[in-house]
N, CA, C and O atoms as a GROMACS GRO file, in nm:
protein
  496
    1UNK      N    1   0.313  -1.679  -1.513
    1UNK     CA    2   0.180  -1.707  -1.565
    1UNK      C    3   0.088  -1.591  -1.532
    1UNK      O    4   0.081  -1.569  -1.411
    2UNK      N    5  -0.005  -1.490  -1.632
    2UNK     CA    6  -0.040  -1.428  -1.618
    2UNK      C    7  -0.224  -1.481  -1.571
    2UNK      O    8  -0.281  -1.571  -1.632
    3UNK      N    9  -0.280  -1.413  -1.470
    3UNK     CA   10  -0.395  -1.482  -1.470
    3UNK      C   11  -0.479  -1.329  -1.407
    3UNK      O   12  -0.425  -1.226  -1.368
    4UNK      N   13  -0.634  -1.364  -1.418
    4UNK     CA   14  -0.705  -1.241  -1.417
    4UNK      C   15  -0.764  -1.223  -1.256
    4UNK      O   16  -0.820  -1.122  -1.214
    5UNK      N   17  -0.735  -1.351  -1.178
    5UNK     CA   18  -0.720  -1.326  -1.003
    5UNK      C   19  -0.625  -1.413  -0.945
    5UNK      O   20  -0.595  -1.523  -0.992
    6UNK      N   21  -0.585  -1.370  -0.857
    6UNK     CA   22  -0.484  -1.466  -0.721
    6UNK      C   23  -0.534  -1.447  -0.654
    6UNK      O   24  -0.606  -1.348  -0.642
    7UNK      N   25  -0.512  -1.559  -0.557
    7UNK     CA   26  -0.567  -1.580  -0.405
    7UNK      C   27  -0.419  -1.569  -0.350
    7UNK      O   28  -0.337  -1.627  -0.422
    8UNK      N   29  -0.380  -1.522  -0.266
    8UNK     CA   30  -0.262  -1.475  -0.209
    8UNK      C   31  -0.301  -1.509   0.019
    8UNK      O   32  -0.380  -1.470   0.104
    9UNK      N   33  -0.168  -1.611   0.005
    9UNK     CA   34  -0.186  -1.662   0.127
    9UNK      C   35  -0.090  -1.603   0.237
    9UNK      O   36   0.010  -1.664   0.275
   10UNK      N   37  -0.124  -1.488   0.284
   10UNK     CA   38  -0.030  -1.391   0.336
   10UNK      C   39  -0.036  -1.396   0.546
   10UNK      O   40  -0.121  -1.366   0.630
   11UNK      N   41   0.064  -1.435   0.550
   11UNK     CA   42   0.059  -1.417   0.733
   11UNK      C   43   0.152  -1.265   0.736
   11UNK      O   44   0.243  -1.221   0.666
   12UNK      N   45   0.050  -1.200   0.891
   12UNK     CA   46   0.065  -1.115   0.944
   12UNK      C   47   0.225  -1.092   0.983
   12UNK      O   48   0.288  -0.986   0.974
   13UNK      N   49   0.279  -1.231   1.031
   13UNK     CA   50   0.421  -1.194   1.117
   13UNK      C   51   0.550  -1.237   0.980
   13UNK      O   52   0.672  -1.227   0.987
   14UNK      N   53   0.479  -1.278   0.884
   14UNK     CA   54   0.600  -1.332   0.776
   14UNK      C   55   0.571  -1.231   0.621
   14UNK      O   56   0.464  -1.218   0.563
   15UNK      N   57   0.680  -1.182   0.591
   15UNK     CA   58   0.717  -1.128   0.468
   15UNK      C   59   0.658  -1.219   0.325
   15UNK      O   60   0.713  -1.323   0.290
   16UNK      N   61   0.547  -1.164   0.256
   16UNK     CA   62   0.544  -1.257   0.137
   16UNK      C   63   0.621  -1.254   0.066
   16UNK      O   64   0.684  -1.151   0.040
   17UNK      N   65   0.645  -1.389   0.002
   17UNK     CA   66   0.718  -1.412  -0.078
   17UNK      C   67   0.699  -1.507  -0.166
   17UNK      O   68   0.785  -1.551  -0.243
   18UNK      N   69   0.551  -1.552  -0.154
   18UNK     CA   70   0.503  -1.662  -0.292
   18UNK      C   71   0.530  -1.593  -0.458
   18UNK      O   72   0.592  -1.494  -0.497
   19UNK      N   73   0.440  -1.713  -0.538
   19UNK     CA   74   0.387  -1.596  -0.657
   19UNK      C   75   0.417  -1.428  -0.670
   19UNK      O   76   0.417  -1.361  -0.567
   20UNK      N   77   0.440  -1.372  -0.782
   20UNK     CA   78   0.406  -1.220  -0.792
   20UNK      C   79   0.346  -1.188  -0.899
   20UNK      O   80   0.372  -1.175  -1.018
   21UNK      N   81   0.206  -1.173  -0.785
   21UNK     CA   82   0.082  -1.149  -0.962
   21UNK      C   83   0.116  -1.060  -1.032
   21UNK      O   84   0.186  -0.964  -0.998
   22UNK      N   85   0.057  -1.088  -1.172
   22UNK     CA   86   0.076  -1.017  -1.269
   22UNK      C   87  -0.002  -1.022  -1.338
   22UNK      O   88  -0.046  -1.131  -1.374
   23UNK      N   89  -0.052  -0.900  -1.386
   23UNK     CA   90  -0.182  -0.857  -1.485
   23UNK      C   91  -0.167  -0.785  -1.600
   23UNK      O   92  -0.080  -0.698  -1.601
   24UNK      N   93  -0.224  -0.800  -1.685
   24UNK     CA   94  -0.210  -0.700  -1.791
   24UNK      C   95  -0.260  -0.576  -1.802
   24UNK      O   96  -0.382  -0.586  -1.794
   25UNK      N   97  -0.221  -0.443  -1.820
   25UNK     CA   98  -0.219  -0.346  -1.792
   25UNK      C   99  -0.396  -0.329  -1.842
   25UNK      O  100  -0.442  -0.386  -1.940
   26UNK      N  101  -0.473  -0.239  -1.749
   26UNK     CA  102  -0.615  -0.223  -1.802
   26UNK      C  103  -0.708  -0.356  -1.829
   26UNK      O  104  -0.816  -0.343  -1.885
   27UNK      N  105  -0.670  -0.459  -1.795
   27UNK     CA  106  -0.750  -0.599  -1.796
   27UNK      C  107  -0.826  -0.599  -1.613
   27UNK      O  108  -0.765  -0.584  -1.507
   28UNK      N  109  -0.941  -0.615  -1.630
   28UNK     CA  110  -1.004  -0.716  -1.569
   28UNK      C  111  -0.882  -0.762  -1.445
   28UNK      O  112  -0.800  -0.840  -1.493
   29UNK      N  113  -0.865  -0.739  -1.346
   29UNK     CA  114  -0.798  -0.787  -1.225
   29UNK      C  115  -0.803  -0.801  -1.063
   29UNK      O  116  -0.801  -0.683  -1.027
   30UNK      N  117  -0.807  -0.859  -0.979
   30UNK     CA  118  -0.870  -0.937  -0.848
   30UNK      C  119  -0.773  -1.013  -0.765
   30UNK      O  120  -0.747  -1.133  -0.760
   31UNK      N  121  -0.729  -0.912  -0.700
   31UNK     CA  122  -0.642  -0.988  -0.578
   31UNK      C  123  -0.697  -1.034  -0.424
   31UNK      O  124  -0.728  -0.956  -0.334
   32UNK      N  125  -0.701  -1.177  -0.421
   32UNK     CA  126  -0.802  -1.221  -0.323
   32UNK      C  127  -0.694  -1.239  -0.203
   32UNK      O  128  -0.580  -1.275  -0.233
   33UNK      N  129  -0.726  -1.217  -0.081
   33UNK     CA  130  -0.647  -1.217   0.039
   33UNK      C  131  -0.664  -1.342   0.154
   33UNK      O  132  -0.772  -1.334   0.214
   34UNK      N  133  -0.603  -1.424   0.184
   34UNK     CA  134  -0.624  -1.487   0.304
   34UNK      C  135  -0.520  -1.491   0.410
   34UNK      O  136  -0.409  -1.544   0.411
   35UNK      N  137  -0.586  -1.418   0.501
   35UNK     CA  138  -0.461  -1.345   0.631
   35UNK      C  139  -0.503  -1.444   0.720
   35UNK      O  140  -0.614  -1.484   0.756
   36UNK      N  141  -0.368  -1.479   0.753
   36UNK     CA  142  -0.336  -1.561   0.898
   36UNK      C  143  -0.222  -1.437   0.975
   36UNK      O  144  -0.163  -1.338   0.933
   37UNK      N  145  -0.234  -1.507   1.109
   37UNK     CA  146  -0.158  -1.447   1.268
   37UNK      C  147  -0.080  -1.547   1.274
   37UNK      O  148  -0.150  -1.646   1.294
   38UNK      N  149   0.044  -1.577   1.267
   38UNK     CA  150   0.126  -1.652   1.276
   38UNK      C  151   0.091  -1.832   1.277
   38UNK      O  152   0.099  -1.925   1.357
   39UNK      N  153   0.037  -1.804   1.101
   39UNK     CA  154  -0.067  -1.946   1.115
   39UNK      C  155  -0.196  -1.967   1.133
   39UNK      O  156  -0.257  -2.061   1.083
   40UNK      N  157  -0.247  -1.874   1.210
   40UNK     CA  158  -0.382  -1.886   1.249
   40UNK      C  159  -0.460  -1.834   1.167
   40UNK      O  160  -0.403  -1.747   1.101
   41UNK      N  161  -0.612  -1.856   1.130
   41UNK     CA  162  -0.687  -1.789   1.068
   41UNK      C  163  -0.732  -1.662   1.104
   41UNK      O  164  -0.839  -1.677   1.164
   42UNK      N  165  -0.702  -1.547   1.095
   42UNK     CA  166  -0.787  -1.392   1.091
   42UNK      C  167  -0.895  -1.364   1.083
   42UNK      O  168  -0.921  -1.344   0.964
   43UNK      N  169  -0.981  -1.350   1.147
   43UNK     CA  170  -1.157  -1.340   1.121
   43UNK      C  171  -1.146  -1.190   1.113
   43UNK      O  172  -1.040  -1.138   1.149
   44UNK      N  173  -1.240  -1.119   1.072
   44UNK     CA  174  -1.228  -1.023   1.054
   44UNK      C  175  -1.426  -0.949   1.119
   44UNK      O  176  -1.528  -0.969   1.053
   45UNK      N  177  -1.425  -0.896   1.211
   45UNK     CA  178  -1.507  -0.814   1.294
   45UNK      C  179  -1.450  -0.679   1.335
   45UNK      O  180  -1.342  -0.663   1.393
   46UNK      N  181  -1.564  -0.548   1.284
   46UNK     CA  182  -1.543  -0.420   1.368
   46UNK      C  183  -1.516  -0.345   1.265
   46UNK      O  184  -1.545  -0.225   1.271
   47UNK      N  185  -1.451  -0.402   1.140
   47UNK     CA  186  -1.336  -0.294   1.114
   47UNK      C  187  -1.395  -0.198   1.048
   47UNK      O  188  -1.506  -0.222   1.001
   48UNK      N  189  -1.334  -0.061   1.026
   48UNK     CA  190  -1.407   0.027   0.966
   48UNK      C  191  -1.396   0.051   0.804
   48UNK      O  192  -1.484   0.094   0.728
   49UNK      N  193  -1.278   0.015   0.777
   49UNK     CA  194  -1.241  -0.028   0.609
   49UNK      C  195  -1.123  -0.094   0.608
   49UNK      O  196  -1.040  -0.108   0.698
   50UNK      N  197  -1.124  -0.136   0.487
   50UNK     CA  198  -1.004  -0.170   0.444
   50UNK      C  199  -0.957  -0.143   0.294
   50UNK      O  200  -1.015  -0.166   0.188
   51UNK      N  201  -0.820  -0.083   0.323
   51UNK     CA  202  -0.771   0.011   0.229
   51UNK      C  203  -0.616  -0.109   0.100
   51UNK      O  204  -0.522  -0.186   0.123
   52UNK      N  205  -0.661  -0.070   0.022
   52UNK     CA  206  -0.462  -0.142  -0.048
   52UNK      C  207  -0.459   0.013  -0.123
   52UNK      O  208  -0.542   0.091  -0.171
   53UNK      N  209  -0.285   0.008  -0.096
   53UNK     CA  210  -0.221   0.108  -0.165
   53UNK      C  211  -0.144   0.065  -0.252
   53UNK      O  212  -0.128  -0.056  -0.269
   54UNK      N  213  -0.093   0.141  -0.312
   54UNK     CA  214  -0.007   0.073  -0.471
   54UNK      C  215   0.053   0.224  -0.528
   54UNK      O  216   0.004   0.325  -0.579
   55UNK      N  217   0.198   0.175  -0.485
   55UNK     CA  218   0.293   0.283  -0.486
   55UNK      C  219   0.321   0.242  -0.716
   55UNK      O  220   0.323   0.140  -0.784
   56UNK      N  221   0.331   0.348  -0.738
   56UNK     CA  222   0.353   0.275  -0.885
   56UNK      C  223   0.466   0.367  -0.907
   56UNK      O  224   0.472   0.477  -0.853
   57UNK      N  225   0.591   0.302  -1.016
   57UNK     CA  226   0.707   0.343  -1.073
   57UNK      C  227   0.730   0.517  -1.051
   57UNK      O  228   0.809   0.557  -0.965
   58UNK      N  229   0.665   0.596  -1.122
   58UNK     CA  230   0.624   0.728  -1.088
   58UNK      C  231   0.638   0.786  -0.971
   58UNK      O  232   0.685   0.899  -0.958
   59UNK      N  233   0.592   0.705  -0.863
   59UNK     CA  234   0.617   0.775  -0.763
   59UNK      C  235   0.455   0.804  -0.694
   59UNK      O  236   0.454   0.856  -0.582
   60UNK      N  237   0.362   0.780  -0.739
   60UNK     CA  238   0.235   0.812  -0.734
   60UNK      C  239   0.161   0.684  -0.606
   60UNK      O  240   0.194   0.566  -0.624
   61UNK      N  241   0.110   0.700  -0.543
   61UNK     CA  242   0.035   0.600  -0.460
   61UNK      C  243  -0.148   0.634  -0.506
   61UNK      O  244  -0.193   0.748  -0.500
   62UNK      N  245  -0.199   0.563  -0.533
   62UNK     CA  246  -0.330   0.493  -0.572
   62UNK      C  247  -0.362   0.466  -0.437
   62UNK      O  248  -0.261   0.410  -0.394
   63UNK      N  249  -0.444   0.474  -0.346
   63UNK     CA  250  -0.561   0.415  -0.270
   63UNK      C  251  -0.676   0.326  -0.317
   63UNK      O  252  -0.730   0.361  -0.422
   64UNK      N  253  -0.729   0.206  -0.250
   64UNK     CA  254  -0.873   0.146  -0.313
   64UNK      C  255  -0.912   0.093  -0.170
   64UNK      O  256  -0.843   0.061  -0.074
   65UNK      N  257  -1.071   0.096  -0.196
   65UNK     CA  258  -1.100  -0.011  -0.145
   65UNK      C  259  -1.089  -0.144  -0.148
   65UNK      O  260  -1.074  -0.193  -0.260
   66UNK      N  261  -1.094  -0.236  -0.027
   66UNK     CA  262  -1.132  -0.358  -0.070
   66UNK      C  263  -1.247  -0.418   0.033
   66UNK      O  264  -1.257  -0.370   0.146
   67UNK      N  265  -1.322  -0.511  -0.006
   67UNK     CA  266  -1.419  -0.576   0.087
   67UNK      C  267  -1.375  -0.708   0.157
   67UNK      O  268  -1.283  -0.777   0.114
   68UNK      N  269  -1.446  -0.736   0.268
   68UNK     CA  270  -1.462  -0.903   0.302
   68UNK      C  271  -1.554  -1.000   0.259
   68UNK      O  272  -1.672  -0.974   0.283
   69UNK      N  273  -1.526  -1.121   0.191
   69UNK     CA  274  -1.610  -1.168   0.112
   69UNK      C  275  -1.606  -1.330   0.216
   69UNK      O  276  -1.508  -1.326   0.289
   70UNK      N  277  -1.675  -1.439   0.232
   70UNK     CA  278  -1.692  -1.545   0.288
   70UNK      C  279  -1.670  -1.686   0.208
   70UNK      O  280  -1.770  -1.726   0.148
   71UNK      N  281  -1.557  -1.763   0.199
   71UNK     CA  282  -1.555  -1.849   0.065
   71UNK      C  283  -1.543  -1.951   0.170
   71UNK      O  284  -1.482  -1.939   0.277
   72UNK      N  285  -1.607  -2.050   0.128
   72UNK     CA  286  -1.612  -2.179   0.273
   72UNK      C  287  -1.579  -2.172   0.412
   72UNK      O  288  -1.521  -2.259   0.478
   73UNK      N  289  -1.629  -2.044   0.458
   73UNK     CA  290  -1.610  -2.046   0.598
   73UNK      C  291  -1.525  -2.007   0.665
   73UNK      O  292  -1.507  -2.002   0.787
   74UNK      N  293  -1.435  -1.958   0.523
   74UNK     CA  294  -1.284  -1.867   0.578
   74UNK      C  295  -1.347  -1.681   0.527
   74UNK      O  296  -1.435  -1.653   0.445
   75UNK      N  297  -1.273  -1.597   0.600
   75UNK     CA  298  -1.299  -1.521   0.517
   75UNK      C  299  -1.191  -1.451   0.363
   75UNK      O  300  -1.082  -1.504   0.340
   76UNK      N  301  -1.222  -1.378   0.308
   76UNK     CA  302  -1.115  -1.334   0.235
   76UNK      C  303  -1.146  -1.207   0.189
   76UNK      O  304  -1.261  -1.167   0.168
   77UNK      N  305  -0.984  -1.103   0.162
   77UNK     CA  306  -1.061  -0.962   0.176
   77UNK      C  307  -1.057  -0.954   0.057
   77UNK      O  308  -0.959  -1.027   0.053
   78UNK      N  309  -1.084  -0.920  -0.100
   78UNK     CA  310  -1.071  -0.900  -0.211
   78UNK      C  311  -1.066  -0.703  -0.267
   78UNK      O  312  -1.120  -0.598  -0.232
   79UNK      N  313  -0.986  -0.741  -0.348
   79UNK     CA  314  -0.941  -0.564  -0.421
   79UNK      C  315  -0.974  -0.626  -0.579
   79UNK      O  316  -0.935  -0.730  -0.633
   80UNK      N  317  -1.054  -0.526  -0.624
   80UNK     CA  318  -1.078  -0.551  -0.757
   80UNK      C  319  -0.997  -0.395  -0.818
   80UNK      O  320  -1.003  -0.284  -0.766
   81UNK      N  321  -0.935  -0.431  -0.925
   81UNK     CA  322  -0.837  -0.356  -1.006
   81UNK      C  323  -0.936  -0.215  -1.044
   81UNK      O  324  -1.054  -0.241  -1.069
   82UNK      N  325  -0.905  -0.112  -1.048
   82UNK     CA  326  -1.019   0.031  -1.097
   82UNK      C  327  -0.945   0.051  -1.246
   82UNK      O  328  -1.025   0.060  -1.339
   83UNK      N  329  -0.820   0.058  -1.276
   83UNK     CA  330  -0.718   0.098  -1.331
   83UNK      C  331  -0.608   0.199  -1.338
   83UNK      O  332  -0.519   0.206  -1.423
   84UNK      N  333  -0.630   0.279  -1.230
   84UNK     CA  334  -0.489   0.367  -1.224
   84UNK      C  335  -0.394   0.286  -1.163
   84UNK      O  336  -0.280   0.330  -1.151
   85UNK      N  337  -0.408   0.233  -1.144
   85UNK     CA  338  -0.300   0.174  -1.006
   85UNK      C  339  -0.207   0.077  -1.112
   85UNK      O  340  -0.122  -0.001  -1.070
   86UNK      N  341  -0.235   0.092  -1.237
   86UNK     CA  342  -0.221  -0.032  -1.352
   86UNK      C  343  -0.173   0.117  -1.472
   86UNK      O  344  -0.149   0.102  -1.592
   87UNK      N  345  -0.170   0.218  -1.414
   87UNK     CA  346  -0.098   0.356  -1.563
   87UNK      C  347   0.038   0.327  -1.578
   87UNK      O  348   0.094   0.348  -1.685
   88UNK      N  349   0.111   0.270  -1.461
   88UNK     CA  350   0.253   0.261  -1.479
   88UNK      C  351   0.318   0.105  -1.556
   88UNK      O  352   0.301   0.017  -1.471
   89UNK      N  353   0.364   0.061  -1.645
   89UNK     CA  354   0.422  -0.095  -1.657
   89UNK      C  355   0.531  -0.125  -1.597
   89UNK      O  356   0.633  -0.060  -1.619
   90UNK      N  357   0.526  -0.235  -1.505
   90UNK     CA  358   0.643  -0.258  -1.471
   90UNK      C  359   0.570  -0.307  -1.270
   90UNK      O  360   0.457  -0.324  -1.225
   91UNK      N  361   0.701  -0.312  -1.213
   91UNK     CA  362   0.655  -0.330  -1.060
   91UNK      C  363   0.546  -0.230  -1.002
   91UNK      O  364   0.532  -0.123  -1.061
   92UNK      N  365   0.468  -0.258  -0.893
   92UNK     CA  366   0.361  -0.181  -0.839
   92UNK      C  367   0.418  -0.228  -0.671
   92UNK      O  368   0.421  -0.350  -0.654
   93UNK      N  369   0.450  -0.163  -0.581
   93UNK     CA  370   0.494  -0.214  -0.451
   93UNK      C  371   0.310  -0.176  -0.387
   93UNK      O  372   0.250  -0.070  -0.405
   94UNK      N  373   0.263  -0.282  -0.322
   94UNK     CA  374   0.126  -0.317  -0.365
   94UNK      C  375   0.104  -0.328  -0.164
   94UNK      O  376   0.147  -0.438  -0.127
   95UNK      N  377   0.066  -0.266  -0.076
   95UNK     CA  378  -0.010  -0.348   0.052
   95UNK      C  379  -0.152  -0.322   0.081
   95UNK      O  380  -0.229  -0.268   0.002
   96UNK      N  381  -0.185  -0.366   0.209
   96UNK     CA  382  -0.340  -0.438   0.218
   96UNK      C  383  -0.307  -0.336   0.386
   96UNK      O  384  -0.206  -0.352   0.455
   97UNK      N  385  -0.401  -0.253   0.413
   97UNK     CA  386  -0.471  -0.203   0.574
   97UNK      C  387  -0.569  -0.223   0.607
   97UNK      O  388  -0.672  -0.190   0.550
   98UNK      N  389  -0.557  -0.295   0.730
   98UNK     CA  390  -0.701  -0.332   0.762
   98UNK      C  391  -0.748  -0.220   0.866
   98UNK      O  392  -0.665  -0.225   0.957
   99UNK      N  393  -0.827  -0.137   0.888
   99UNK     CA  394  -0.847  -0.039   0.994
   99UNK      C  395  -1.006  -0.077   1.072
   99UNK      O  396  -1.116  -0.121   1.038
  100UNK      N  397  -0.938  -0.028   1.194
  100UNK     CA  398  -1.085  -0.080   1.311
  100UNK      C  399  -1.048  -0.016   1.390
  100UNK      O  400  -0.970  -0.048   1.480
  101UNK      N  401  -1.131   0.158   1.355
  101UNK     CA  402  -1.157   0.269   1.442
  101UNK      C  403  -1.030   0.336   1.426
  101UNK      O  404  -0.971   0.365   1.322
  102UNK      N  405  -0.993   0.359   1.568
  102UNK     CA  406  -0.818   0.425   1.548
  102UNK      C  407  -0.659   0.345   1.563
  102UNK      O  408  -0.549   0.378   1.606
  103UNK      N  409  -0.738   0.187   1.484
  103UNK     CA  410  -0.610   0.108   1.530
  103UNK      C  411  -0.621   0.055   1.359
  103UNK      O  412  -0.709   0.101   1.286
  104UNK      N  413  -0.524  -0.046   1.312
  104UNK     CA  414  -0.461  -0.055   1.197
  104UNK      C  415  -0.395  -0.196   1.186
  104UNK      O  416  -0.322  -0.222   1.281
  105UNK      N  417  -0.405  -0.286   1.094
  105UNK     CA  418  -0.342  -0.380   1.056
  105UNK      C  419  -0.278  -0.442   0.954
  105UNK      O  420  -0.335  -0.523   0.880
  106UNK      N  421  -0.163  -0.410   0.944
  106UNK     CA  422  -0.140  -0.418   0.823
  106UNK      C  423  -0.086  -0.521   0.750
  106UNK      O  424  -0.097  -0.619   0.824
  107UNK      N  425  -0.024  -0.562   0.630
  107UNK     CA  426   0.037  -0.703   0.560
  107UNK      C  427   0.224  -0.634   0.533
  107UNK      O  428   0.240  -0.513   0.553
  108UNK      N  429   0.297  -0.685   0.508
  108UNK     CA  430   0.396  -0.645   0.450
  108UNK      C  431   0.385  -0.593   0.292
  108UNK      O  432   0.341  -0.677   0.214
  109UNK      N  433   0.403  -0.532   0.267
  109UNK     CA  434   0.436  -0.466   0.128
  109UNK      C  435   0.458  -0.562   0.023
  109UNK      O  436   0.559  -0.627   0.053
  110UNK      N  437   0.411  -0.600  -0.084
  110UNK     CA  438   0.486  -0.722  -0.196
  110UNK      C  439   0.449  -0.578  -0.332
  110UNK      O  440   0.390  -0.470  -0.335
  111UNK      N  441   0.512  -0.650  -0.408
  111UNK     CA  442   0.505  -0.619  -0.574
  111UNK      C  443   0.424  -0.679  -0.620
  111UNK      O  444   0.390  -0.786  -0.568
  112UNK      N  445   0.369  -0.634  -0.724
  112UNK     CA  446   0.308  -0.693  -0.855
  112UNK      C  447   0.322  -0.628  -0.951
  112UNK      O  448   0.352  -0.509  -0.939
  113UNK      N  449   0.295  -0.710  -1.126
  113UNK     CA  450   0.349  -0.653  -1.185
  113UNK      C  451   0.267  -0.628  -1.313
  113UNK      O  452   0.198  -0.716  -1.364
  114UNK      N  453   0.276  -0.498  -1.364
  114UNK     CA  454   0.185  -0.473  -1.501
  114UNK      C  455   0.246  -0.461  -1.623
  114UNK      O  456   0.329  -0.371  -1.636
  115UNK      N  457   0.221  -0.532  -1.714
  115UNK     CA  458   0.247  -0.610  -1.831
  115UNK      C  459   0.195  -0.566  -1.925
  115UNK      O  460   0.072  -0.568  -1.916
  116UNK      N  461   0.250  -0.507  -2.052
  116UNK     CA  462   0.170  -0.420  -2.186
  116UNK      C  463   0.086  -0.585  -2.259
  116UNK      O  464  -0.012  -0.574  -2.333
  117UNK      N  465   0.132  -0.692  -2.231
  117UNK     CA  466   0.049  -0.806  -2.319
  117UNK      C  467   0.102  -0.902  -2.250
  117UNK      O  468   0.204  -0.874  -2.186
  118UNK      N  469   0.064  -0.999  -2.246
  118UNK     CA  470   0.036  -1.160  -2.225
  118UNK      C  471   0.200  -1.214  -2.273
  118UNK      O  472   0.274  -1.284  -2.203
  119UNK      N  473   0.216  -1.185  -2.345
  119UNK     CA  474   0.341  -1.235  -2.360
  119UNK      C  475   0.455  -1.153  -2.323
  119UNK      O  476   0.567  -1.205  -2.322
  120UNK      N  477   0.443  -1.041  -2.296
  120UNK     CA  478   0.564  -0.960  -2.186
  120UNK      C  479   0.589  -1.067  -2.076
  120UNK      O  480   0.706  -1.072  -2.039
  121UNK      N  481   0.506  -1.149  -2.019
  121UNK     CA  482   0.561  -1.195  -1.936
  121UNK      C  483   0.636  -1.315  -1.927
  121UNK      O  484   0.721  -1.354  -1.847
  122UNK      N  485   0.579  -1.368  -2.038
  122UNK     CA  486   0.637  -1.511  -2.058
  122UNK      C  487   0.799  -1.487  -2.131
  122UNK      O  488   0.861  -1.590  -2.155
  123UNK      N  489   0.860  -1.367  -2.163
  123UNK     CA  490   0.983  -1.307  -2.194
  123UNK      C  491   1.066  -1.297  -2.087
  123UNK      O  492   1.189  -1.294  -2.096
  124UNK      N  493   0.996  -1.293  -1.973
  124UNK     CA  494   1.095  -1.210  -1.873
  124UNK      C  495   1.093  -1.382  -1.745
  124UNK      O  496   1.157  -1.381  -1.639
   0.00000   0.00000   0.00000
């Protein structure tokens, strides 16, 4: 199912493996984050940015920002799509760094995937 954000429920000590969003190439796209510590909720204080990278087919890595946003009291870090990171179709090996000063936190690596139309995906 192709949709224009996920909320993605990712712990620190476990490999994701839910959902694998998928967007259509150059659309409108928003990957929302909620990090737990082995279960626990992640608050997030100090940090100096936070970075997602997105290795694409090519061979090319994309950098972005992303922010912390507050949705009932949890937080969540959100990456809104720029579009390079979306030039290649096909898998994007996609992670999330959280940095605070000279230390680093990171998610495991997942995929996502970019789609020439709406119905590329419902094919595969």
């Amino acid at each position: 199912m192709i949709k224009n954000e996920y909320t993605l429920k990712v712990d620190l000590k476990k490999k994701y493996s839910a959902v694998t969003p998928t967007f259509v190439q150059y659309d409108t796209a928003v990957l929302r984050f909620v990090i737990t510590d082995d279960g626990k909720p992640l608050y997030f204080t100090g940090q100096t940015s936070i970075k997602t990278y997105h290795r694409r087919k090519d061979g090319v890595v994309v950098e972005g920002d992303a922010r912390v946003e507050t949705v009932k009291g949890q937080p969540h870090i959100v990456y809104e799509y720029k579009g390079n990171e979306m030039y290649q179709l096909g898998f994007v090996e996609t992670s999330l760094v959280i940095y605070t000063n000279d230390k680093k936190v990171s998610i495991q690596p997942f995929n996502v995937k970019i789609v020439d139309n709406i119905y590329d995906d419902i094919a595969t």
